[in-house]
mmCIF file of the N, C-alpha and C atoms, coordinates in Angstrom:
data_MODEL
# 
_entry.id   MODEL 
# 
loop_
_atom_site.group_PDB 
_atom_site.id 
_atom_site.type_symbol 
_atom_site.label_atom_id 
_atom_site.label_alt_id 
_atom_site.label_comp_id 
_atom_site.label_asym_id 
_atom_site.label_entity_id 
_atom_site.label_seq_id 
_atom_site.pdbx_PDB_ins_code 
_atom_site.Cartn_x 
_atom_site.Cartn_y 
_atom_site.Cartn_z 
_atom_site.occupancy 
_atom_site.B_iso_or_equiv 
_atom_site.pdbx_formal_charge 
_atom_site.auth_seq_id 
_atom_site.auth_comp_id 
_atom_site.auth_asym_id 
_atom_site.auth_atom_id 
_atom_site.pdbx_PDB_model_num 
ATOM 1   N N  . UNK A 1 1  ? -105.582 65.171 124.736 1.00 0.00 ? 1  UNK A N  1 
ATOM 2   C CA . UNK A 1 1  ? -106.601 66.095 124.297 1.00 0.00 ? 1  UNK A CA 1 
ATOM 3   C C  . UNK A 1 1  ? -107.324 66.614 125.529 1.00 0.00 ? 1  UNK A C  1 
ATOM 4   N N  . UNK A 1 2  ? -107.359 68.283 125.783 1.00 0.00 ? 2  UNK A N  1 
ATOM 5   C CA . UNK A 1 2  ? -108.429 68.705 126.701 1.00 0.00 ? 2  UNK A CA 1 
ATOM 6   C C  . UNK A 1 2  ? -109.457 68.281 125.658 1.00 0.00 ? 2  UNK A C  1 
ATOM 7   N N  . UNK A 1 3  ? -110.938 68.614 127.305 1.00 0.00 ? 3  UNK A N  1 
ATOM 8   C CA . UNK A 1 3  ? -111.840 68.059 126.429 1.00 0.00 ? 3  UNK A CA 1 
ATOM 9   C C  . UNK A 1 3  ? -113.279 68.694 127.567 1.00 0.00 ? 3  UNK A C  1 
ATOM 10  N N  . UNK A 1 4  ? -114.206 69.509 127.452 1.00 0.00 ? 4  UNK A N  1 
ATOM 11  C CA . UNK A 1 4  ? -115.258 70.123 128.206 1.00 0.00 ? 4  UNK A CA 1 
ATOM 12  C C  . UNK A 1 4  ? -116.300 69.256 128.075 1.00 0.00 ? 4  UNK A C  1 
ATOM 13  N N  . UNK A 1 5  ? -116.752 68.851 129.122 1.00 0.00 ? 5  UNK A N  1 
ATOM 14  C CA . UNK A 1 5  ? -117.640 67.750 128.755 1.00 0.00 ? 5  UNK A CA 1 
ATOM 15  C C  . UNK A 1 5  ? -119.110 68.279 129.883 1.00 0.00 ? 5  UNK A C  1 
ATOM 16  N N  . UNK A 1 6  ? -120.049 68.879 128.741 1.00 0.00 ? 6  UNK A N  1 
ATOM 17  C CA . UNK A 1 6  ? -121.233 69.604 129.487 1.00 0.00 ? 6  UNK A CA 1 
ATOM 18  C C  . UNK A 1 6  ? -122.915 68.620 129.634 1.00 0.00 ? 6  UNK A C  1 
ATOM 19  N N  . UNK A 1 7  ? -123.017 69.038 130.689 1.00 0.00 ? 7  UNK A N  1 
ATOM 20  C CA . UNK A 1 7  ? -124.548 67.832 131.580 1.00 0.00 ? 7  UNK A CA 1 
ATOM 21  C C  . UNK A 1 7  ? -125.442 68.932 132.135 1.00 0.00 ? 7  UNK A C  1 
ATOM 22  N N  . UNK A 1 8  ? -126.204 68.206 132.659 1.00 0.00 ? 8  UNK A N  1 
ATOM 23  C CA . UNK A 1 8  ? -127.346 69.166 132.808 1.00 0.00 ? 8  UNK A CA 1 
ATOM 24  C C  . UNK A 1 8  ? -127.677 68.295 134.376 1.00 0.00 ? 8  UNK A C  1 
ATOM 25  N N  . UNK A 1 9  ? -126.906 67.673 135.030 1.00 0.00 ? 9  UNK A N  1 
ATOM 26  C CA . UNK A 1 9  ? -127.081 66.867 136.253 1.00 0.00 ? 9  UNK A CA 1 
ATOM 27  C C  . UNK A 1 9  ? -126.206 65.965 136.475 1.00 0.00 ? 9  UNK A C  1 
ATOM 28  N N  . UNK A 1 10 ? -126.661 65.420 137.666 1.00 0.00 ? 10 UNK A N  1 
ATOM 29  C CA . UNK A 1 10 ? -125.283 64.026 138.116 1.00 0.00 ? 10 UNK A CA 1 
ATOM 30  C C  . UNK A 1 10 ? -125.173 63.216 137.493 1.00 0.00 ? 10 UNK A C  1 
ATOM 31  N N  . UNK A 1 11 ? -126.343 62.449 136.659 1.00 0.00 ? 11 UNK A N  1 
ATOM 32  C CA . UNK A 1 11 ? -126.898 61.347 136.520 1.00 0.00 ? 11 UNK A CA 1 
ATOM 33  C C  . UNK A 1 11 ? -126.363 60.934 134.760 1.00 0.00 ? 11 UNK A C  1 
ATOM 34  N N  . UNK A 1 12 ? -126.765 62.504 134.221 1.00 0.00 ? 12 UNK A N  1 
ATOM 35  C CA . UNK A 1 12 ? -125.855 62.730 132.733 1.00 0.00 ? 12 UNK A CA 1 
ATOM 36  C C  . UNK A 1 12 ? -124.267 63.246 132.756 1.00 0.00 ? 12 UNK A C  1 
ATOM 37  N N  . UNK A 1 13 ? -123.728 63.530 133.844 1.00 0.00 ? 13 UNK A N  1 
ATOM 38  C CA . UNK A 1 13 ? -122.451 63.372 133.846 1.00 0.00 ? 13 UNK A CA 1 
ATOM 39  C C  . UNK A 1 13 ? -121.831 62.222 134.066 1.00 0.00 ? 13 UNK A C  1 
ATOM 40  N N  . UNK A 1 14 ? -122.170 61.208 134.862 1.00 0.00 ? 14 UNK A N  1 
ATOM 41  C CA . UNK A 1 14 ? -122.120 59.726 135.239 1.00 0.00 ? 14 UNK A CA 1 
ATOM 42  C C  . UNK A 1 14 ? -121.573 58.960 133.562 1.00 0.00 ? 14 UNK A C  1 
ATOM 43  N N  . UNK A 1 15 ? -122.882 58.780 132.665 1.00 0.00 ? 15 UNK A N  1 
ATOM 44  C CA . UNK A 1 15 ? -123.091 58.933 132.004 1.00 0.00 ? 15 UNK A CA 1 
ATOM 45  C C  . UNK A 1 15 ? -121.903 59.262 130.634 1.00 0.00 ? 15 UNK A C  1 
ATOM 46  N N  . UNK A 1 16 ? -121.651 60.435 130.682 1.00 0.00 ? 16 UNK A N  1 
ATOM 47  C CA . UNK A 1 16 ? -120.876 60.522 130.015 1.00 0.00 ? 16 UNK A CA 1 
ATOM 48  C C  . UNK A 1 16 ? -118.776 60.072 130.386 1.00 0.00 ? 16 UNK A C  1 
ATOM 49  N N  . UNK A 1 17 ? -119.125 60.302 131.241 1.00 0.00 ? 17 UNK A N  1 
ATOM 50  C CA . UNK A 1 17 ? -117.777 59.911 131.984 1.00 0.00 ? 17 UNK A CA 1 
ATOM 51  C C  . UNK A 1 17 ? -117.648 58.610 131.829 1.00 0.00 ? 17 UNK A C  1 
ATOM 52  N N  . UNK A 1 18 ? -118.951 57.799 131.720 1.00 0.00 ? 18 UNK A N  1 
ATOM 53  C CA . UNK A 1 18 ? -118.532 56.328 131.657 1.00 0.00 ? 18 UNK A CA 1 
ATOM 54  C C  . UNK A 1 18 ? -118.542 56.014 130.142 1.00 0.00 ? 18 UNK A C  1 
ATOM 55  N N  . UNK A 1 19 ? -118.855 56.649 129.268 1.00 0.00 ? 19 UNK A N  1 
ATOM 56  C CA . UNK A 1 19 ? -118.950 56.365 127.778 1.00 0.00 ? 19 UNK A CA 1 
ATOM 57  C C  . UNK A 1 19 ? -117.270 57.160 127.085 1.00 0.00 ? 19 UNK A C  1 
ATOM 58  N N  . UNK A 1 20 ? -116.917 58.245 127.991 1.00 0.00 ? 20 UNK A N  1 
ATOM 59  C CA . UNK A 1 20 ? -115.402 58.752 128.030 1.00 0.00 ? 20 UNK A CA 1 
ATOM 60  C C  . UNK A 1 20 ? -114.619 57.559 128.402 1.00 0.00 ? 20 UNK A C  1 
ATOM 61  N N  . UNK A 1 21 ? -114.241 57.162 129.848 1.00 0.00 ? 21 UNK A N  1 
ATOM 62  C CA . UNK A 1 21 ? -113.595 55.756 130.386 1.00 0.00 ? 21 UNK A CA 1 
ATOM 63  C C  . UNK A 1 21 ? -113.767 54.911 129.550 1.00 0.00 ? 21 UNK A C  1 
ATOM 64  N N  . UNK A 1 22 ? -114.833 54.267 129.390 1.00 0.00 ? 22 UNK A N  1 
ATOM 65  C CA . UNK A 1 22 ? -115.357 53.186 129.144 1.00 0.00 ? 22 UNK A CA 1 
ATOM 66  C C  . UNK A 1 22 ? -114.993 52.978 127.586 1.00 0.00 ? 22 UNK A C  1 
ATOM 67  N N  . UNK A 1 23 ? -114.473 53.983 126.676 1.00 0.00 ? 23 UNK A N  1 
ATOM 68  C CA . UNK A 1 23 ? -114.171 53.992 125.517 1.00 0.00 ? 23 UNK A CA 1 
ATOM 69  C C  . UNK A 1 23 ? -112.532 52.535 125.287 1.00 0.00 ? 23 UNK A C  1 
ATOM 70  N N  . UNK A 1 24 ? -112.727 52.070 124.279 1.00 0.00 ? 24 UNK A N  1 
ATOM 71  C CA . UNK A 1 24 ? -111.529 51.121 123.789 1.00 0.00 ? 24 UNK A CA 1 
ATOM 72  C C  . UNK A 1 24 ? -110.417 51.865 123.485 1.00 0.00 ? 24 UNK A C  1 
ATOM 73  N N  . UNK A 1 25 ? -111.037 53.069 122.616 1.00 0.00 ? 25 UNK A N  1 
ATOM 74  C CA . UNK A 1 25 ? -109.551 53.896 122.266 1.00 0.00 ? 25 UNK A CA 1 
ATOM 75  C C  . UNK A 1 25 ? -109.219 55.179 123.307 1.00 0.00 ? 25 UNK A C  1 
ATOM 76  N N  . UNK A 1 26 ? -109.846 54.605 124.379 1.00 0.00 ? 26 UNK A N  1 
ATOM 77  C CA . UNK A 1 26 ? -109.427 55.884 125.746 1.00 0.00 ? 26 UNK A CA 1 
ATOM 78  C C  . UNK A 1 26 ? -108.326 55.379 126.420 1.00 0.00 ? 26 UNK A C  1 
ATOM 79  N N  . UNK A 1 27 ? -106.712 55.682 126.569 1.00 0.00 ? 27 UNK A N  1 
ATOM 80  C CA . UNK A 1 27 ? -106.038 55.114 127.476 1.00 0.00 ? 27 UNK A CA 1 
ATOM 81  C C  . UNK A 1 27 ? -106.195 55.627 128.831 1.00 0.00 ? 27 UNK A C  1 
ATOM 82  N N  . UNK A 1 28 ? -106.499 57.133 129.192 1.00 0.00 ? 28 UNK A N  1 
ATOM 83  C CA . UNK A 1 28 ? -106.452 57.720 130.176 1.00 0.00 ? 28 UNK A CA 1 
ATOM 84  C C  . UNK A 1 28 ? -107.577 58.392 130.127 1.00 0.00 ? 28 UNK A C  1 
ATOM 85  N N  . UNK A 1 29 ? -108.269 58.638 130.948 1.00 0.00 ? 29 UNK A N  1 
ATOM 86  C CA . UNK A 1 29 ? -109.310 59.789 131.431 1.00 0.00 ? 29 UNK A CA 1 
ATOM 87  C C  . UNK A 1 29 ? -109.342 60.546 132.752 1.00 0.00 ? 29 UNK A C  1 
ATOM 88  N N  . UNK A 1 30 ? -108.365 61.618 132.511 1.00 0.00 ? 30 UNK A N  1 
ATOM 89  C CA . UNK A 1 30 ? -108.606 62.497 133.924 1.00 0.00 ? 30 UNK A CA 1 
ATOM 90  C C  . UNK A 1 30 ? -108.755 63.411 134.402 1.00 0.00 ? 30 UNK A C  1 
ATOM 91  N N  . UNK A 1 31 ? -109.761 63.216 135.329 1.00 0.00 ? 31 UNK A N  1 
ATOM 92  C CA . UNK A 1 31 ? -110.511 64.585 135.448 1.00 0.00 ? 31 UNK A CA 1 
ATOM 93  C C  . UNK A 1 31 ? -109.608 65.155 136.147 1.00 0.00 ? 31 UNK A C  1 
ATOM 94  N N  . UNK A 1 32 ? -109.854 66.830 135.676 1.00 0.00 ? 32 UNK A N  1 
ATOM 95  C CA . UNK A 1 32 ? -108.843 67.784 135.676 1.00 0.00 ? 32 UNK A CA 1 
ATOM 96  C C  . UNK A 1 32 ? -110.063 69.076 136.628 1.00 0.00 ? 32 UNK A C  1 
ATOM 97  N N  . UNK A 1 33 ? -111.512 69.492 136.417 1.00 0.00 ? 33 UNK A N  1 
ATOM 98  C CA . UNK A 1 33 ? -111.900 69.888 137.203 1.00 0.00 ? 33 UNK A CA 1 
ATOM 99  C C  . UNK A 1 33 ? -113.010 69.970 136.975 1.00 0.00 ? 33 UNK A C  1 
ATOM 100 N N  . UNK A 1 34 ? -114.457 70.203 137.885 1.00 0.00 ? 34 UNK A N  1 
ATOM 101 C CA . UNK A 1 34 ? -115.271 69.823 137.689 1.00 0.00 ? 34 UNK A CA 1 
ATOM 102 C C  . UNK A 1 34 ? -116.455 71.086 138.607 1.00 0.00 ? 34 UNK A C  1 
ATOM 103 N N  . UNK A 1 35 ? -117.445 71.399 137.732 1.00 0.00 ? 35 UNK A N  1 
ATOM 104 C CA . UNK A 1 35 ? -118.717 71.647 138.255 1.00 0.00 ? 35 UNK A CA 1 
ATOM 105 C C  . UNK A 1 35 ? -119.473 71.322 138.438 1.00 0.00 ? 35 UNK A C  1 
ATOM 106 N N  . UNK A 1 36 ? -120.370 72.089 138.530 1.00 0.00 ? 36 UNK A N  1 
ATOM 107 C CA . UNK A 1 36 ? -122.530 71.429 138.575 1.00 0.00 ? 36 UNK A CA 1 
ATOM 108 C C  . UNK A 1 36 ? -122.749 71.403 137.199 1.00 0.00 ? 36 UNK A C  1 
ATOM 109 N N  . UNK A 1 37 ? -122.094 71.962 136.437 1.00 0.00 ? 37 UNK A N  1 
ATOM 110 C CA . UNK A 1 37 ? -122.443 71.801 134.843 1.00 0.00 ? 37 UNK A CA 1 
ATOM 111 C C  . UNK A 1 37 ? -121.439 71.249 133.536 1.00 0.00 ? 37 UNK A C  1 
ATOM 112 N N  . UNK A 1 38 ? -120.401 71.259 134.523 1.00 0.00 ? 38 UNK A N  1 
ATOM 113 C CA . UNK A 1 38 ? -119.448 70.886 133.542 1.00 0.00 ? 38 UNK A CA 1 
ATOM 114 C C  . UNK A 1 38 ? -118.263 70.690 134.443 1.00 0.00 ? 38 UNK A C  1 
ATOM 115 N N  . UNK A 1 39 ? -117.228 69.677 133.277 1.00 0.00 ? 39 UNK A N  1 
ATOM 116 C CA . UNK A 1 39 ? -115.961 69.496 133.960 1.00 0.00 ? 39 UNK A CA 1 
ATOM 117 C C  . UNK A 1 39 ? -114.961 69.131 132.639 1.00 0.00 ? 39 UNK A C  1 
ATOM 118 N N  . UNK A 1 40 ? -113.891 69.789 133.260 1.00 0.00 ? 40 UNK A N  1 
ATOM 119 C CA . UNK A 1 40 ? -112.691 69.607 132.211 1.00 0.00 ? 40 UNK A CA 1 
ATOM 120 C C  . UNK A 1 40 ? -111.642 68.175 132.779 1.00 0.00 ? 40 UNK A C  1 
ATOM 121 N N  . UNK A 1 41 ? -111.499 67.574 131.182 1.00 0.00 ? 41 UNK A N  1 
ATOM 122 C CA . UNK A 1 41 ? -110.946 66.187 131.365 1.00 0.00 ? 41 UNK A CA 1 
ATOM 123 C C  . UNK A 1 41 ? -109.563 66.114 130.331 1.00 0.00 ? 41 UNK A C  1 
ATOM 124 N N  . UNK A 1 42 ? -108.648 65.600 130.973 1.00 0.00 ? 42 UNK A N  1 
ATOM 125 C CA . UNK A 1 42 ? -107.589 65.576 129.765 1.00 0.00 ? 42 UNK A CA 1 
ATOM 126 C C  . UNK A 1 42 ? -107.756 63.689 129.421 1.00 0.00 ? 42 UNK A C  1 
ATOM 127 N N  . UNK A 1 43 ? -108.000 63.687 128.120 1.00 0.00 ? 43 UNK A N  1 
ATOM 128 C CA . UNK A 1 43 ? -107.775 62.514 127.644 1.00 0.00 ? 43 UNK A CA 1 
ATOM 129 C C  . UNK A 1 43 ? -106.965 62.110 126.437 1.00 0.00 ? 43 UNK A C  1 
ATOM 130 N N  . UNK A 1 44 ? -106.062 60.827 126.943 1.00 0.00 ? 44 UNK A N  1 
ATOM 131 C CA . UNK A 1 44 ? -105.114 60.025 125.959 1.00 0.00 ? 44 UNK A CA 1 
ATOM 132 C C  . UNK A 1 44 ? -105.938 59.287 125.371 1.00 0.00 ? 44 UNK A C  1 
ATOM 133 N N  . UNK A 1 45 ? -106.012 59.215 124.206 1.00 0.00 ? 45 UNK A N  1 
ATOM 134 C CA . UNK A 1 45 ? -106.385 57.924 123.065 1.00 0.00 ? 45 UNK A CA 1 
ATOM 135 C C  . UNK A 1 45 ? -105.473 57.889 122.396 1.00 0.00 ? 45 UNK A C  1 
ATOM 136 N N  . UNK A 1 46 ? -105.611 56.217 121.561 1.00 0.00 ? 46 UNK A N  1 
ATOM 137 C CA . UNK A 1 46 ? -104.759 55.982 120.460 1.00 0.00 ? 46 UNK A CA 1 
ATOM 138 C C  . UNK A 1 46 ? -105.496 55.736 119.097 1.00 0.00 ? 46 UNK A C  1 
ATOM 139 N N  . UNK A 1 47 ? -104.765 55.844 117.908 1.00 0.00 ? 47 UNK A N  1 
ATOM 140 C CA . UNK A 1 47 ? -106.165 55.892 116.776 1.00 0.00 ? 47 UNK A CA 1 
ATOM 141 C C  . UNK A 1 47 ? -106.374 57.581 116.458 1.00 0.00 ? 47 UNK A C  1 
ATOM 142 N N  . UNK A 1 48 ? -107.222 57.999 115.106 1.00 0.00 ? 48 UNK A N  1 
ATOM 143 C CA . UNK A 1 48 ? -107.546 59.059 114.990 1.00 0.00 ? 48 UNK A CA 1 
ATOM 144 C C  . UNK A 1 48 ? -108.795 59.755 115.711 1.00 0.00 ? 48 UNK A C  1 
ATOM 145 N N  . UNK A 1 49 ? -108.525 60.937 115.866 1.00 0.00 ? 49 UNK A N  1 
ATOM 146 C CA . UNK A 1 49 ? -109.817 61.617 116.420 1.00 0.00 ? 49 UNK A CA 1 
ATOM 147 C C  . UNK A 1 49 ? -111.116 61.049 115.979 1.00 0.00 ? 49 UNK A C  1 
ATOM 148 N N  . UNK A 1 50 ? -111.385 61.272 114.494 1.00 0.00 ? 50 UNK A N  1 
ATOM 149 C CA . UNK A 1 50 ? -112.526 60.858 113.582 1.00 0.00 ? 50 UNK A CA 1 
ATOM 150 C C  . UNK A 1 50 ? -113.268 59.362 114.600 1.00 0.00 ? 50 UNK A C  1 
ATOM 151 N N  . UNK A 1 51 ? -112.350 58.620 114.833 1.00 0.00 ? 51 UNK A N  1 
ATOM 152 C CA . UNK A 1 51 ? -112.594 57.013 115.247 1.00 0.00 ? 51 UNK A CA 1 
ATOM 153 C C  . UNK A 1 51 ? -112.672 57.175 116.478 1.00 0.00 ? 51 UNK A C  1 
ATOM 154 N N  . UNK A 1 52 ? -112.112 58.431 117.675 1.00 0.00 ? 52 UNK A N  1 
ATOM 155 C CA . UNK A 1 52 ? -112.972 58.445 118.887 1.00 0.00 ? 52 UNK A CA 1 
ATOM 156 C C  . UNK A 1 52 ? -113.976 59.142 118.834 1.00 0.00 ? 52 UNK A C  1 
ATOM 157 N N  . UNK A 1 53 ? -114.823 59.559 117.778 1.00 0.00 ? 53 UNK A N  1 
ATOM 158 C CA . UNK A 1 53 ? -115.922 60.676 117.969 1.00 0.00 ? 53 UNK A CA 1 
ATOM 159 C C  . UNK A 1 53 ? -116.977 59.416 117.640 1.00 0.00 ? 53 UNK A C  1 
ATOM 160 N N  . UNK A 1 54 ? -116.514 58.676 116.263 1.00 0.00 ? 54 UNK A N  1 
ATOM 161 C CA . UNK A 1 54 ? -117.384 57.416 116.021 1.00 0.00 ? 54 UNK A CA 1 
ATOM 162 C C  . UNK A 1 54 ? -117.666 56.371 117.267 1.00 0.00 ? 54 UNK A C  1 
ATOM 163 N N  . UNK A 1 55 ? -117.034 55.721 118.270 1.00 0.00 ? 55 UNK A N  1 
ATOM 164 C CA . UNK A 1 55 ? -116.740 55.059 119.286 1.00 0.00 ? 55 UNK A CA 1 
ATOM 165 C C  . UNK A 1 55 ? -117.783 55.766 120.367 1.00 0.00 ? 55 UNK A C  1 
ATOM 166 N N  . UNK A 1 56 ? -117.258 57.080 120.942 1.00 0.00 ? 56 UNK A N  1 
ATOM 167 C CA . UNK A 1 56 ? -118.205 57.196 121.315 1.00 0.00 ? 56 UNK A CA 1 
ATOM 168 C C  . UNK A 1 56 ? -119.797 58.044 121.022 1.00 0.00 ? 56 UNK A C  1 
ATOM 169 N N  . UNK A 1 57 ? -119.898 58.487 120.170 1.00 0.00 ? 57 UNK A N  1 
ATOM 170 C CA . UNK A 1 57 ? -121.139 58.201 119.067 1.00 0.00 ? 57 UNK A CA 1 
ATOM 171 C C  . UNK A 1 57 ? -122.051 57.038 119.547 1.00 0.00 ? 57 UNK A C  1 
ATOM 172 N N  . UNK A 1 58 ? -121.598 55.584 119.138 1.00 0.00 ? 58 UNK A N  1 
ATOM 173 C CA . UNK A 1 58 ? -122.180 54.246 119.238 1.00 0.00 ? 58 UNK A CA 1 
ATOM 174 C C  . UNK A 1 58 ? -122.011 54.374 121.186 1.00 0.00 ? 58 UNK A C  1 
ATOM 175 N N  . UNK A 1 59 ? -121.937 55.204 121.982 1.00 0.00 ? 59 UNK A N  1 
ATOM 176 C CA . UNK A 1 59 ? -121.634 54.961 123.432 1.00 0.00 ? 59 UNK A CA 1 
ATOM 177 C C  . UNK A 1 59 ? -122.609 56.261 123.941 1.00 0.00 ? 59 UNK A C  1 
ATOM 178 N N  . UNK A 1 60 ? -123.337 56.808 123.460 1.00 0.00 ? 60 UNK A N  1 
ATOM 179 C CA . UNK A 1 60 ? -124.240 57.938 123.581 1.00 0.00 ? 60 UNK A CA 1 
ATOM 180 C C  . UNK A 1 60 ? -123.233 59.200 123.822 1.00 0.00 ? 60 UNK A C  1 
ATOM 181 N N  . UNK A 1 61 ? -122.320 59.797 123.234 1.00 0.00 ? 61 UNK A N  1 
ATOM 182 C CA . UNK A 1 61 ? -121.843 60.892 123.459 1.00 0.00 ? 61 UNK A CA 1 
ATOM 183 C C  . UNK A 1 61 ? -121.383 61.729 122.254 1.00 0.00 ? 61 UNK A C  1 
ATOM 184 N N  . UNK A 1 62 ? -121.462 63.030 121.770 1.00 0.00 ? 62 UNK A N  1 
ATOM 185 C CA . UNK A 1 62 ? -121.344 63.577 121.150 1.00 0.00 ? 62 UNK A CA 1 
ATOM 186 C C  . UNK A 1 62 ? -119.652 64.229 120.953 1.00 0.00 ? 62 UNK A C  1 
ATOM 187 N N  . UNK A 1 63 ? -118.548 64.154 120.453 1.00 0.00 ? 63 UNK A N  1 
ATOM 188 C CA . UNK A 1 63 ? -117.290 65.143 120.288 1.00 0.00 ? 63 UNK A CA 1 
ATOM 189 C C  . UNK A 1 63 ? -117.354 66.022 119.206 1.00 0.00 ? 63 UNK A C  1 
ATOM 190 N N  . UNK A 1 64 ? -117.301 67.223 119.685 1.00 0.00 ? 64 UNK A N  1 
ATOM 191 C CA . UNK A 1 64 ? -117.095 68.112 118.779 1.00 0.00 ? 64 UNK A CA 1 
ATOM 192 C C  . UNK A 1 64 ? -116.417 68.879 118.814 1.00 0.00 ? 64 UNK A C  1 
ATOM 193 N N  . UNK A 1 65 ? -115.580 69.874 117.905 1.00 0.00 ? 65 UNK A N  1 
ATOM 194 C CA . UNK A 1 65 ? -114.915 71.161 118.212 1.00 0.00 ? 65 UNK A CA 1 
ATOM 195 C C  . UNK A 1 65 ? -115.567 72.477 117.724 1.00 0.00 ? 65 UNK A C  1 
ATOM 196 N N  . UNK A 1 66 ? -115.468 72.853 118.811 1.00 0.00 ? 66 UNK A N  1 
ATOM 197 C CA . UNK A 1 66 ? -115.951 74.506 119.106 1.00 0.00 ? 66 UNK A CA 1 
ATOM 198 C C  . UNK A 1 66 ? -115.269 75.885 119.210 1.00 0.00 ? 66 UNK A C  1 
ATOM 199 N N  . UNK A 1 67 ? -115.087 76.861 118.561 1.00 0.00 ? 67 UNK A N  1 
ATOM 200 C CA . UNK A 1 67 ? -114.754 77.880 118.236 1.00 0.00 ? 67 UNK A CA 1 
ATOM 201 C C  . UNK A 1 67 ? -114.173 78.458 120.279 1.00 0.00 ? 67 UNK A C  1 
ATOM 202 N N  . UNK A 1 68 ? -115.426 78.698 120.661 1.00 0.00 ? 68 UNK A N  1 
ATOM 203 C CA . UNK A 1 68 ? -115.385 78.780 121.796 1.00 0.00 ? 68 UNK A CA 1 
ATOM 204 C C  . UNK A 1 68 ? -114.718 78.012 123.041 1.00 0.00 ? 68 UNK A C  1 
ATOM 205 N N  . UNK A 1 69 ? -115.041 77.186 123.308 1.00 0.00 ? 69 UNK A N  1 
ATOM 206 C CA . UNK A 1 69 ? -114.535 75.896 123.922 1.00 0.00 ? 69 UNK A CA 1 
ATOM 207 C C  . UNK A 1 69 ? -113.153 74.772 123.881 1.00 0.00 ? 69 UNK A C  1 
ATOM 208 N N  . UNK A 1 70 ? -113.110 74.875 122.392 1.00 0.00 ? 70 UNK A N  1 
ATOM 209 C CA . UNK A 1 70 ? -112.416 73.688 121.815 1.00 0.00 ? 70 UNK A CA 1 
ATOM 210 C C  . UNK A 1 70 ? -113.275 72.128 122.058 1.00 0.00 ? 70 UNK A C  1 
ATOM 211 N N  . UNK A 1 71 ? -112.895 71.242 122.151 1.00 0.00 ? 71 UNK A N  1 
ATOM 212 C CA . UNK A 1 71 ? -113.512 69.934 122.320 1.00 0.00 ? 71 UNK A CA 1 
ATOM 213 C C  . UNK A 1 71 ? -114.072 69.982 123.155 1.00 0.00 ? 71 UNK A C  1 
ATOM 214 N N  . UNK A 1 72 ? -115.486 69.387 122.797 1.00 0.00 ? 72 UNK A N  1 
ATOM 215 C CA . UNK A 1 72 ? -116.373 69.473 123.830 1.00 0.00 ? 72 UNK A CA 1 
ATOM 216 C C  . UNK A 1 72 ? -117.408 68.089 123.833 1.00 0.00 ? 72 UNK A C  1 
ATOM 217 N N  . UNK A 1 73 ? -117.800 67.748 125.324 1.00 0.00 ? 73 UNK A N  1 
ATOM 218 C CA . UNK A 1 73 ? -118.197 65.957 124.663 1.00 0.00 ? 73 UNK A CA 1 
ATOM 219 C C  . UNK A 1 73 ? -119.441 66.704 125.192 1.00 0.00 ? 73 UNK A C  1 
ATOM 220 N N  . UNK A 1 74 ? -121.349 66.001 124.900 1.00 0.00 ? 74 UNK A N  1 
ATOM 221 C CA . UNK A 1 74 ? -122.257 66.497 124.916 1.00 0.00 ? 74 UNK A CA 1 
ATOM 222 C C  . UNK A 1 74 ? -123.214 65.178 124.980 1.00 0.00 ? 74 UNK A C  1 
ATOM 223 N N  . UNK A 1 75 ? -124.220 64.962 125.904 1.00 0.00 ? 75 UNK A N  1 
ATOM 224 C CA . UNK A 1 75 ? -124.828 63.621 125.736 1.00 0.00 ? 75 UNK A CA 1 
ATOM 225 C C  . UNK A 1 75 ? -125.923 63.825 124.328 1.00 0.00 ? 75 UNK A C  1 
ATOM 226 N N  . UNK A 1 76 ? -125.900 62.032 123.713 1.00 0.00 ? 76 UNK A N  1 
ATOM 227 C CA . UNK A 1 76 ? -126.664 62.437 122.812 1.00 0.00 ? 76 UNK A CA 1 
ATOM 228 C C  . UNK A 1 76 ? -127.841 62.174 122.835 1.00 0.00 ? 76 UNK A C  1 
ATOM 229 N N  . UNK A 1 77 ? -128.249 61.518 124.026 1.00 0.00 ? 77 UNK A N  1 
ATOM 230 C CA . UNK A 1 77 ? -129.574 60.990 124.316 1.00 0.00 ? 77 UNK A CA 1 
ATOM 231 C C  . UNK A 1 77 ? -130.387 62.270 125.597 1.00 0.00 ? 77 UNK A C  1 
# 
């Protein structure tokens, strides 16, 4: 799955990258390219989508799909 994963600083990209990694049903996370505001990540999981949005949900991060974008992860705190 691509996947746009938007911050507003270093500190909330950190952050989300480690609640991306750091996921059980994440096999791979790799960053593919990156800004001051955002960076595109291709990630392998196993399991349904529904159950990585829940996962990381409980890990402060938001997945959603967007018209615009496609998948996009978003901090939720």
């Amino acid at each position: 799955m691509r996947v746009t994963v938007l911050y507003r600083g270093l500190a909330e990209w950190r952050r989300l990258q480690t609640a991306l990694a750091g996921a059980s049903l994440v096999r791979n996370a790799q960053l593919d390219a990156l800004s001051r505001d955002g960076a595109r990540m291709t990630v392998m999981y196993r399991g349904a989508t529904d159950q990585l949005v829940s996962e990381l949900a409980e890990r402060g991060a938001t997945l959603e799909e967007t018209p615009e974008l496609g998948w996009v992860v978003l901090s939720t705190r």
